[in-house]
C-alpha positions as CSV (number, residue, x, y, z in Angstrom):
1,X,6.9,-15.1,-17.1
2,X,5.0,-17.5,-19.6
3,X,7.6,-19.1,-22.4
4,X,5.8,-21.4,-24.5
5,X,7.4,-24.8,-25.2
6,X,8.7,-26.6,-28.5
7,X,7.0,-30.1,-28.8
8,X,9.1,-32.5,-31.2
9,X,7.5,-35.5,-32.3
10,X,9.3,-38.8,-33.3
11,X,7.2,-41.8,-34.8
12,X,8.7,-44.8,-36.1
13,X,7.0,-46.7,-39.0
14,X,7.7,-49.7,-41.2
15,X,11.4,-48.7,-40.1
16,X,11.5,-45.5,-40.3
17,X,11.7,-42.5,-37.6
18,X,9.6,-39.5,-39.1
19,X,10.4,-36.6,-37.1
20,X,7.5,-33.5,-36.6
21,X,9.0,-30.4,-35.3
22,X,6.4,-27.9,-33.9
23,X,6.5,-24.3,-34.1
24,X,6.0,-22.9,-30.9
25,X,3.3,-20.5,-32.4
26,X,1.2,-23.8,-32.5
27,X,-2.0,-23.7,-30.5
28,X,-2.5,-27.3,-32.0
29,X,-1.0,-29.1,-35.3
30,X,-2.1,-32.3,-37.0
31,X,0.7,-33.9,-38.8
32,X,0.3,-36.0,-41.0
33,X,2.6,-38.9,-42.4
34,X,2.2,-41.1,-45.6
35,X,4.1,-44.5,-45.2
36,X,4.1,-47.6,-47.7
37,X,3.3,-49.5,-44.1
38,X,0.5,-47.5,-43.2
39,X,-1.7,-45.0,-45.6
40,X,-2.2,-42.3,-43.2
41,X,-1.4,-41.2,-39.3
42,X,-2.1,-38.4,-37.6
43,X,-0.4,-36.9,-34.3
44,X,-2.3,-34.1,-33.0
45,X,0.4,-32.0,-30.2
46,X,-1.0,-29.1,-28.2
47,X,0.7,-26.5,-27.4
48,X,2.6,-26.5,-23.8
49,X,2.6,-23.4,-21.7
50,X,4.9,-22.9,-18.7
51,X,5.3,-20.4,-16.4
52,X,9.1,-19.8,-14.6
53,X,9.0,-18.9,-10.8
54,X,9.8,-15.5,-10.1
55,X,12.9,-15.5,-7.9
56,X,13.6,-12.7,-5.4
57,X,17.7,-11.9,-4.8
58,X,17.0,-8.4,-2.9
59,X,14.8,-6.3,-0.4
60,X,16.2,-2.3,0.1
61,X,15.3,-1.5,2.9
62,X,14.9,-4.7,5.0
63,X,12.7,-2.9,7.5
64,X,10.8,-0.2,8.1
65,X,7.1,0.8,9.3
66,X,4.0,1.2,7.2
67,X,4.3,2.9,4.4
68,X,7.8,2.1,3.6
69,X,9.0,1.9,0.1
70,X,10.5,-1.3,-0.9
71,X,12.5,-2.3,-3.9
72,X,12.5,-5.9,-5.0
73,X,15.4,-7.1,-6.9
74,X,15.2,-10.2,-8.6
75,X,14.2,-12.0,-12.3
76,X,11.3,-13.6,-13.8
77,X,8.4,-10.9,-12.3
78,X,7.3,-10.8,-16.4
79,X,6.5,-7.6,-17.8
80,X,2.2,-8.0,-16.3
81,X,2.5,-6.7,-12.8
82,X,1.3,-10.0,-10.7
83,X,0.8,-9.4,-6.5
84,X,3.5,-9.0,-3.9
85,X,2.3,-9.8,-0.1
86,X,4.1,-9.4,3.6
87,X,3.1,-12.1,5.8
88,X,0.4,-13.0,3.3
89,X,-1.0,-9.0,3.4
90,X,-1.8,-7.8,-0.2
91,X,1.5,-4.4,-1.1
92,X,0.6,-1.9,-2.9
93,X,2.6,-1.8,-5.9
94,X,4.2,1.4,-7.1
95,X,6.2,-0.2,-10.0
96,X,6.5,-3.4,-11.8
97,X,9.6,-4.8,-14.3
98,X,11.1,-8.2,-15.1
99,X,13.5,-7.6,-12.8
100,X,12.6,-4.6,-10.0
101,X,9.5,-4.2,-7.9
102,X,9.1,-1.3,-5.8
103,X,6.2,-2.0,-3.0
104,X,4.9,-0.2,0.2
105,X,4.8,-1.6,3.2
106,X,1.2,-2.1,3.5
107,X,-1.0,-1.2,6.6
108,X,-1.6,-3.9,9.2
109,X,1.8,-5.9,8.3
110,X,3.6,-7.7,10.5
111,X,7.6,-9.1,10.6
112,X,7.5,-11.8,7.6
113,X,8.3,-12.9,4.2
114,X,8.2,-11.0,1.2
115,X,6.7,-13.5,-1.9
116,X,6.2,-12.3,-5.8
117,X,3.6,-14.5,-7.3
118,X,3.3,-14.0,-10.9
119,X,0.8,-16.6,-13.2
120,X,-0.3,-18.4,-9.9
121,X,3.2,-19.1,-9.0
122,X,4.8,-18.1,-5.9
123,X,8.8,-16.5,-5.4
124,X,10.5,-17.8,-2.9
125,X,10.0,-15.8,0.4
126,X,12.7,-13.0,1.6
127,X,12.0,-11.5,5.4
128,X,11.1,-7.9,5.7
129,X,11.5,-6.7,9.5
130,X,8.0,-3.9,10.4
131,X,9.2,-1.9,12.6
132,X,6.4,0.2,14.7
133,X,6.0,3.8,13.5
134,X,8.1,6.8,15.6
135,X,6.9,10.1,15.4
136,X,10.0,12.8,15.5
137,X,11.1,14.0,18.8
138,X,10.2,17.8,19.1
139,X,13.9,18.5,18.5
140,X,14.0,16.9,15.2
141,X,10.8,19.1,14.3
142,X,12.2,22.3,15.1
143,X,16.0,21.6,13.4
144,X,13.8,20.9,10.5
145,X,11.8,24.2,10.7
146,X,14.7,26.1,11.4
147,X,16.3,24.6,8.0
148,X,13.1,25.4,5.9
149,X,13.0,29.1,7.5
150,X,16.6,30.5,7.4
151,X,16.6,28.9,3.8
152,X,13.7,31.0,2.7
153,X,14.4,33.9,4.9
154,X,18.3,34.2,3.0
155,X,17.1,33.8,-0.5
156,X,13.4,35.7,-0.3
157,X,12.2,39.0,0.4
158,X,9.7,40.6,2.0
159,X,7.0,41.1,-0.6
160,X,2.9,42.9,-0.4
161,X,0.5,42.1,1.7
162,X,-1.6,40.3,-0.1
163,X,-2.3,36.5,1.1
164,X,0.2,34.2,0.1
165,X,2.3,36.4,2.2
166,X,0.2,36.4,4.9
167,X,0.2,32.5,5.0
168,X,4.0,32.5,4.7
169,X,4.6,34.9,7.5
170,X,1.7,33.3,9.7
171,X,4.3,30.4,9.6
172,X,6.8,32.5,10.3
173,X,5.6,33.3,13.5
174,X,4.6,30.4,14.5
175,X,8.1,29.2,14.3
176,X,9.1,32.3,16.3
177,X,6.9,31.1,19.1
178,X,8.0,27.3,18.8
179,X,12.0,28.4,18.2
180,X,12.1,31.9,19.8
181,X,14.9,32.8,17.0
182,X,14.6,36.6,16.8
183,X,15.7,37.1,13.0
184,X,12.3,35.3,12.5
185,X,10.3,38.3,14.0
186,X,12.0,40.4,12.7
187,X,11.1,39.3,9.2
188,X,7.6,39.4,10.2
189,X,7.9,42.7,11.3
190,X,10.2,44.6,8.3
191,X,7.4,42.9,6.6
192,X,4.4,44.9,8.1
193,X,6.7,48.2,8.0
194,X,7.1,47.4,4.3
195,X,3.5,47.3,3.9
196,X,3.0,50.6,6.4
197,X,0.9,47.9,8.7
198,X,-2.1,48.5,6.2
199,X,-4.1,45.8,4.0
200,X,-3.8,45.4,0.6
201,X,-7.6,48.1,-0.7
202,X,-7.0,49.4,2.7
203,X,-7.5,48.6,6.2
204,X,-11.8,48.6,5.5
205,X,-11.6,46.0,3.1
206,X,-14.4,43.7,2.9
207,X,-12.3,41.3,0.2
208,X,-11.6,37.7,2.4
209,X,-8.4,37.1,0.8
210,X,-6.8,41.1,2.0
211,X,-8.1,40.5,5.5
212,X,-6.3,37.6,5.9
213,X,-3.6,39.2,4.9
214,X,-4.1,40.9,8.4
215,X,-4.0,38.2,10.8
216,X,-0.3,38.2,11.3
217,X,0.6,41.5,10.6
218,X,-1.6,43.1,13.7
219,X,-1.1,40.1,15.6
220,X,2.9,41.1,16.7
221,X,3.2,44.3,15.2
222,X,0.6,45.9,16.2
């Protein structure tokens, strides 16, 4: 954040103290000052820019692998995003305020500070922990399958066979293979009955998007 300064001027003359107060609009200002001791003096003051550190109070989360989105809480970040680093690595920034940054974790990082620099100066530094990247066991990944399919399987149903249905019940069964969960074949199959096992323009169809439709409904009904 850049604040500009007020200079005030104080000159003494003949036994006097003239006093020049400077707008802090002022790039530069000659003042001038008439005295029966002097005829004329002139103070020339530039303007003084300063720039206040940035100051980080907060990291959410304090670890995490690459990628990670990470909120900085804090003050003087200014309202022109500056550059945010881990262990000196360049984040990518995904938003910028006065007072909240939100970064990810960048690729290549290791354990370290966090540091804001804004205008050439540097935050103090707050430690971020990387922690390596885990991969879901294969238990995780089918709970989660199972949530997406019973979801869609209550509240949808079957529809033609034309091929965003095809792509939705290739999935399907798919997950019947990774889960073996029988309602999920079953879908698939009050599906094909629904759709007398035929394409959509018949089973001769030369049109790629109604023999796709095909794939799954041959491949366990059949």
């Amino acid at each position: 954040m850049r604040k500009r300064a007020v200079a005030v001027c104080v000159l003494s003359l003949a036994g006097y103290s003239l006093f020049a107060n400077l707008s802090a609009r002022a790039q530069s200002t000659i003042v001038e000052i008439n005295s029966t001791a002097s005829a004329v003096n002139s103070i020339v003051v530039a303007d003084v820019a300063t720039t206040t550190k940035p100051e980080i109070t907060r990291l959410y989360p304090t670890e995490g692998p690459e990628g990670t989105l990470v909120t900085l809480a804090g003050a003087n970040f200014g309202s022109v995003a500056g550059t945010v680093t881990l262990s000196g690595i360049a984040a990518l920034v995904v938003n910028w305020s006065s007072s909240t940054i939100m970064v990810a974790v960048p690729s290549g990082a290791t354990s370290g500070n966090v540091v804001v620099t804004v205008g050439g100066v540097a935050s103090n530094g707050v430690h971020f922990t990387v922690e390596p990247l885990q991969l879901p066991s294969r238990a995780q990944v089918l709970t989660a399958i199972e949530k997406v399919n019973n979801y869609w399987i209550a509240h949808n149903k079957p529809g033609n066979a034309d091929w965003d249905q095809a792509t939705y019940f290739t999935g399907d069964l798919v997950a019947y293979d990774a889960t073996g969960q029988a309602d999920y074949l079953s879908f698939a199959k009050s599906w094909a009955s629904q759709n007398n096992y035929s394409l959509i323009g018949g089973n001769t169809t030369t049109f790629a998007d109604y023999q796709a439709a095909g794939r799954c409904t041959f491949a366990y009904t059949s």
